[in-house]
C-alpha positions as CSV (number, residue, x, y, z in Angstrom):
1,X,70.6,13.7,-11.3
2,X,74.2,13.3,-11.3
3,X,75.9,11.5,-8.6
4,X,79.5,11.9,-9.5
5,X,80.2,13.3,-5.7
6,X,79.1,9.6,-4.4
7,X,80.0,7.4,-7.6
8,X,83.3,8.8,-9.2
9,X,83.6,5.7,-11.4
10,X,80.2,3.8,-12.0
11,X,78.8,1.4,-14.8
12,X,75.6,-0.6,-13.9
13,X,76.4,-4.0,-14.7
14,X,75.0,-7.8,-14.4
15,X,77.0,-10.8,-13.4
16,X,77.4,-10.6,-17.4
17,X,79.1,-7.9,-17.6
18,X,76.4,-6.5,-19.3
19,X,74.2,-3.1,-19.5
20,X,71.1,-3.4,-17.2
21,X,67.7,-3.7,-19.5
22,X,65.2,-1.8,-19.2
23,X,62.9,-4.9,-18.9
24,X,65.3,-6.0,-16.2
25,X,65.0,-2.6,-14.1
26,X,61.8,-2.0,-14.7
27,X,61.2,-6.0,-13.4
28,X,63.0,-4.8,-10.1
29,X,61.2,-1.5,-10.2
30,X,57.7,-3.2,-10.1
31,X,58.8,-5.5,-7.2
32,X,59.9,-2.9,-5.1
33,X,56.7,-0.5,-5.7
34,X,54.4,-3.3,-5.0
35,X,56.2,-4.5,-2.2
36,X,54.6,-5.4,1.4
37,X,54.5,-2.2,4.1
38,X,55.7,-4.9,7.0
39,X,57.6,-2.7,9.0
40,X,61.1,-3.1,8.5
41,X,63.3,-4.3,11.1
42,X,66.6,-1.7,10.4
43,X,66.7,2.0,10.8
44,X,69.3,4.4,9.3
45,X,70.1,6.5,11.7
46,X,71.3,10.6,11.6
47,X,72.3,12.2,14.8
48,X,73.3,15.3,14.0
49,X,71.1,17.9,15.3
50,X,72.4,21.1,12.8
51,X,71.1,19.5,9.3
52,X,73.2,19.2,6.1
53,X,75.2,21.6,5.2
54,X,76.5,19.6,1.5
55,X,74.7,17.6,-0.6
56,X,76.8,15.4,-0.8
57,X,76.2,13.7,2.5
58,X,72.6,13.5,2.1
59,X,73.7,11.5,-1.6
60,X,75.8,9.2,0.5
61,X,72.6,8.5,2.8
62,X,70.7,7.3,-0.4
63,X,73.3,5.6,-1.1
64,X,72.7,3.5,1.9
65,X,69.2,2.2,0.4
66,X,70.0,1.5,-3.7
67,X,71.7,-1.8,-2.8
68,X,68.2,-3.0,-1.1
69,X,66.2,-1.6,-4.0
70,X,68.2,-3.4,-6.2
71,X,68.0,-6.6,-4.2
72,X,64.3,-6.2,-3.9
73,X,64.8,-5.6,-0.3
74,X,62.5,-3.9,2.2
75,X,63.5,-0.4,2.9
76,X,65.2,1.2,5.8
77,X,63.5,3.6,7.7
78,X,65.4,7.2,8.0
79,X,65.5,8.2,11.0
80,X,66.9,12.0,12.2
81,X,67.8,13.3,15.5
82,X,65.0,16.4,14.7
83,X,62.9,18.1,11.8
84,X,66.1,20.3,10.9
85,X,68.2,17.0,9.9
86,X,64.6,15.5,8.5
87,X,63.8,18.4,6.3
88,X,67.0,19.4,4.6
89,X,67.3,16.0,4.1
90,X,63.9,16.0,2.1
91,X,64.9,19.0,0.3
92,X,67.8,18.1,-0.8
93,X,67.1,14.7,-2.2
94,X,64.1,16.0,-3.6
95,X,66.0,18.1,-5.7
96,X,68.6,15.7,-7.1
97,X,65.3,13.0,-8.1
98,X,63.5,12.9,-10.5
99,X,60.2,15.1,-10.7
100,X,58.2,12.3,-11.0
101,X,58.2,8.2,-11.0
102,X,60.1,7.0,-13.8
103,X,59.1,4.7,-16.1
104,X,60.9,4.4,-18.8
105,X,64.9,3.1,-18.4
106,X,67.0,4.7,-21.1
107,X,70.5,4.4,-20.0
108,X,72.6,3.1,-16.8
109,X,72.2,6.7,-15.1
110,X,68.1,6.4,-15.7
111,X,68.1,3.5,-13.8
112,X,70.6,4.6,-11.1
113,X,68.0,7.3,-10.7
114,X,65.4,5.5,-10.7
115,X,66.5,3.0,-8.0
116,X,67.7,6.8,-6.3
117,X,64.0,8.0,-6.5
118,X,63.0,4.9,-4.9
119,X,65.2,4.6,-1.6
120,X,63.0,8.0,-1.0
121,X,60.1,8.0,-1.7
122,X,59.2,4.5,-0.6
123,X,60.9,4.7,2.8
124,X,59.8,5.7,6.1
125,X,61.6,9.4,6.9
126,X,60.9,10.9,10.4
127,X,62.3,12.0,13.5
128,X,63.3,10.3,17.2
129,X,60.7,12.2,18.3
130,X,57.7,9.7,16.6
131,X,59.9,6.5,16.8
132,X,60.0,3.8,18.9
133,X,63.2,2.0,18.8
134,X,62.0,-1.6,20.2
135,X,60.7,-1.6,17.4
136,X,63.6,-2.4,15.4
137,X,66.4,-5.5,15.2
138,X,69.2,-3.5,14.6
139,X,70.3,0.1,13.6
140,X,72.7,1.5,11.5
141,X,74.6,4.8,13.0
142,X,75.6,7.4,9.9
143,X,78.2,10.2,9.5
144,X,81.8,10.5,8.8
145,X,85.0,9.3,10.0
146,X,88.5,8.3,9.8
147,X,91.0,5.7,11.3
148,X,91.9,6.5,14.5
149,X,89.3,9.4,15.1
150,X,86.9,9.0,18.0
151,X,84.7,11.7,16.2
152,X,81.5,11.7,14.0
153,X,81.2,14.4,11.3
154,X,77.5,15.0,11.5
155,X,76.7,18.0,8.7
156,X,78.7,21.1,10.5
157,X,78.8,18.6,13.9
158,X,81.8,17.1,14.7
159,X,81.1,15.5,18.3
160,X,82.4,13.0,20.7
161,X,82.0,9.4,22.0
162,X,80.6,10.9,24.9
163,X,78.1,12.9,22.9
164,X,77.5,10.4,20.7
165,X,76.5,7.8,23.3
166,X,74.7,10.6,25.0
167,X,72.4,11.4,21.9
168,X,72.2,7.5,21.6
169,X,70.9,7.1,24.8
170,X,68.4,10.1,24.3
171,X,66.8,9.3,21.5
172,X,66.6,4.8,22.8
173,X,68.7,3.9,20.6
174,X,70.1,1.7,23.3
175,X,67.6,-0.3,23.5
176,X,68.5,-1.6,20.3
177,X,70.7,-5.2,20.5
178,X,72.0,-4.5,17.3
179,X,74.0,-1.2,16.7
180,X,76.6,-0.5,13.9
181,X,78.8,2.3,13.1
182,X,79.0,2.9,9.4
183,X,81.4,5.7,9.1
184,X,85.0,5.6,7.6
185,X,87.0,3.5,9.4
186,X,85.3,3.3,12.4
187,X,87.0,-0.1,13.4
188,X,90.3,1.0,12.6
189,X,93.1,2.3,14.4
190,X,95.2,3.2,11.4
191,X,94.1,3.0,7.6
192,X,94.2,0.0,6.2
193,X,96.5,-1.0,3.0
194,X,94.9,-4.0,1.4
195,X,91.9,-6.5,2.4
196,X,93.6,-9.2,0.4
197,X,89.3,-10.0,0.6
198,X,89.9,-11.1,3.8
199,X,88.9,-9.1,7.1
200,X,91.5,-6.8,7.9
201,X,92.0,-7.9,11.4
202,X,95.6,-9.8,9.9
203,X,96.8,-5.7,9.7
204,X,96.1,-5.0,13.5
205,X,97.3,-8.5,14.6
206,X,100.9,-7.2,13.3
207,X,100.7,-4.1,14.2
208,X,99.6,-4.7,17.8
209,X,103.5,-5.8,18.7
210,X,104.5,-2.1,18.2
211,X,103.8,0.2,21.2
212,X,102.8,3.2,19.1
213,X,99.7,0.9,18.0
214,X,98.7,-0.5,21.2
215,X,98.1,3.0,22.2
216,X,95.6,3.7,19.4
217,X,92.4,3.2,19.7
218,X,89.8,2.8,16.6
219,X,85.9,4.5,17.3
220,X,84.5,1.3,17.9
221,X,86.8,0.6,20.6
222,X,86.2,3.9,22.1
223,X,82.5,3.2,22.1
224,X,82.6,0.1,23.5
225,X,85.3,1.3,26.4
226,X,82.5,4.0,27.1
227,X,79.4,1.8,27.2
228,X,81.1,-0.9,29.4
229,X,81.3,1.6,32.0
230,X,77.5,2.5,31.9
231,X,76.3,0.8,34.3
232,X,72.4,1.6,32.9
233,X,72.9,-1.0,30.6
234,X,72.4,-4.5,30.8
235,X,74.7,-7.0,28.8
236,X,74.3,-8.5,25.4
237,X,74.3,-5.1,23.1
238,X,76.0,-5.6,19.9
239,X,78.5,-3.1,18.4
240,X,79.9,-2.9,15.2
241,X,82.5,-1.1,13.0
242,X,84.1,-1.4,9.4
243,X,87.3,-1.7,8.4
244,X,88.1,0.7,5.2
245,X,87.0,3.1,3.9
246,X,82.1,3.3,3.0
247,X,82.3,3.2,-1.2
248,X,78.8,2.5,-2.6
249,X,80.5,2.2,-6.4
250,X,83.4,1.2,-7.9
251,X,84.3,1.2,-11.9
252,X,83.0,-2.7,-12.3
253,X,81.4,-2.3,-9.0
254,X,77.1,-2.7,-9.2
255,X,75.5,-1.3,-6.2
256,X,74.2,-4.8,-5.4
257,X,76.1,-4.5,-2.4
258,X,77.6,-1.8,0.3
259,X,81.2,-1.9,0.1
260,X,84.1,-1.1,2.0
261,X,87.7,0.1,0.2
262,X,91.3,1.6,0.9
263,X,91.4,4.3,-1.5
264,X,89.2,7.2,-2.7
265,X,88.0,6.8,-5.2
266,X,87.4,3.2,-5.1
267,X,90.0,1.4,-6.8
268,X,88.3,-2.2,-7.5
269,X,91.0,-4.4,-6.8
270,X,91.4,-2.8,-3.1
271,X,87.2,-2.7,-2.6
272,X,85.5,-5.3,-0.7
273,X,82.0,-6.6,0.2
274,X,81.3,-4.4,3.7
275,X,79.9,-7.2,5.5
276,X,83.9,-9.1,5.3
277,X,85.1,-6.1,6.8
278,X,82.8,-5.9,9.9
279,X,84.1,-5.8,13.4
280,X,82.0,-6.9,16.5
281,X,82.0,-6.6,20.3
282,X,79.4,-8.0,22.6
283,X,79.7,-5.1,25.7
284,X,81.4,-7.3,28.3
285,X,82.5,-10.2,25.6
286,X,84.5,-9.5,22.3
287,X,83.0,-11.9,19.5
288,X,85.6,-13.2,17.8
């Protein structure tokens, strides 16, 4: 399987700077097969309704789930807007993993590929149409973006805030507390040029003097502008963006985390652990 589309520079490391074992892997490996079928309290969610049209994308949606295999975490369900989304999305895993469960750990790519094989085939995959979306703490909105774009690239979809919130409110998804936005720049108004591994709020904060930039407005802000006016919903939903640029791997980078960066490919010294980059309003409240 090679993942060169979602990992242009990757070596598995430990905290040694060291290969991964296969005794180590296959340690994780057994943790996460045996692991407890409590249902999990996050969904990945795709709401595009005209499938995949590169594989890419369906890669980067695995991608979402090796950090928690790693991290012997409970798995995400997938969730897609209809059985279009759901099955290409089965297909086209299913041909980048391996035929069958691996067992032995060779190399760094076997056990990227292993961990790969395991985001799918021991997570939940199904549609809106069988889930029930109290059921969950939080959610986690995919697709594509950039700064400053109050679109979602969704396969061949490119649609709206209104559409989004539209498909959101559809499919429950509002009855979710806990929604974030995991597309490229989806808190920012302008690309970022550094973190400095600190949030990149200190960027807007400058910027915000100039009146080009108060006129900008990031996805997240759009969103939020849009659900403030529903007047459907009650208060207390939870929004959230990143700043930068979704990386899962970086040349020294592990997927033991998700990551956020300002180039791409990932340059190390500009990538950053996502969850420092995150970006939260309460509708009716920013939380600073």
């Amino acid at each position: 399987m090679n993942l060169d589309g979602v990992r242009p520079y990757c070596r598995i490391v430990n905290k040694k700077n060291e290969s991964i074992s296969d005794i180590a892997f296959a340690h994780i490996i057994k943790k996460v097969k045996n692991s407890s079928c409590t249902h999990p309290k996050a969904a990945l969610v795709f709401l595009g309704e005209k499938g995949f049209c590169d594989s890419n994308d369906v890669l980067s949606i695995m991608g979402q789930q090796i950090p928690r295999v790693f991290k012997n975490k409970m798995l995400y369900d997938y969730v897609f807007k209809n059985e279009k989304s759901k099955n290409d999305f089965l297909k086209m895993a299913e041909s980048w993993l391996p035929q069958s469960e691996p067992i032995v750990i060779n190399n760094d790519d076997d056990a990227l590929n292993a961990a790969a094989y395991f985001s799918v085939k021991k997570a939940k995959i199904k549609t809106v149409n069988d889930t029930d979306f109290k059921e969950y703490n939080k959610v986690y909105i995919l697709g594509h973006g950039s700064p400053g774009s109050h679109q979602l690239g969704l396969g061949s979809e490119l649609i709206d805030v209104q559409t989004i919130i539209s498909r959101m409110k559809d499919c429950g998804i509002l009855n979710v507390k806990d929604i974030r936005f995991t597309s490229c720049g989806s808190a920012d108004k302008v690309a970022p040029k550094n973190f400095n591994n600190t949030p990149a709020e200190g960027l807007s904060c400058i910027l915000n003097s100039l009146p080009f930039f108060k006129e900008k407005e990031s996805l997240l802000e759009q969103i939020k502008k849009h659900l403030e006016n529903d007047e459907s919903l009650s208060d207390g939903l939870k929004i959230s963006g990143y700043h930068g640029y979704g990386v899962h791997y970086g040349q020294e980078l592990f997927p033991y985390s998700h990551y956020r960066s300002t180039s791409i490919p990932a340059d190390p010294e500009h990538t950053v652990k996502r969850s420092s980059q995150k970006k939260t309003f309460i509708i009716n409240k920013e939380l600073d």
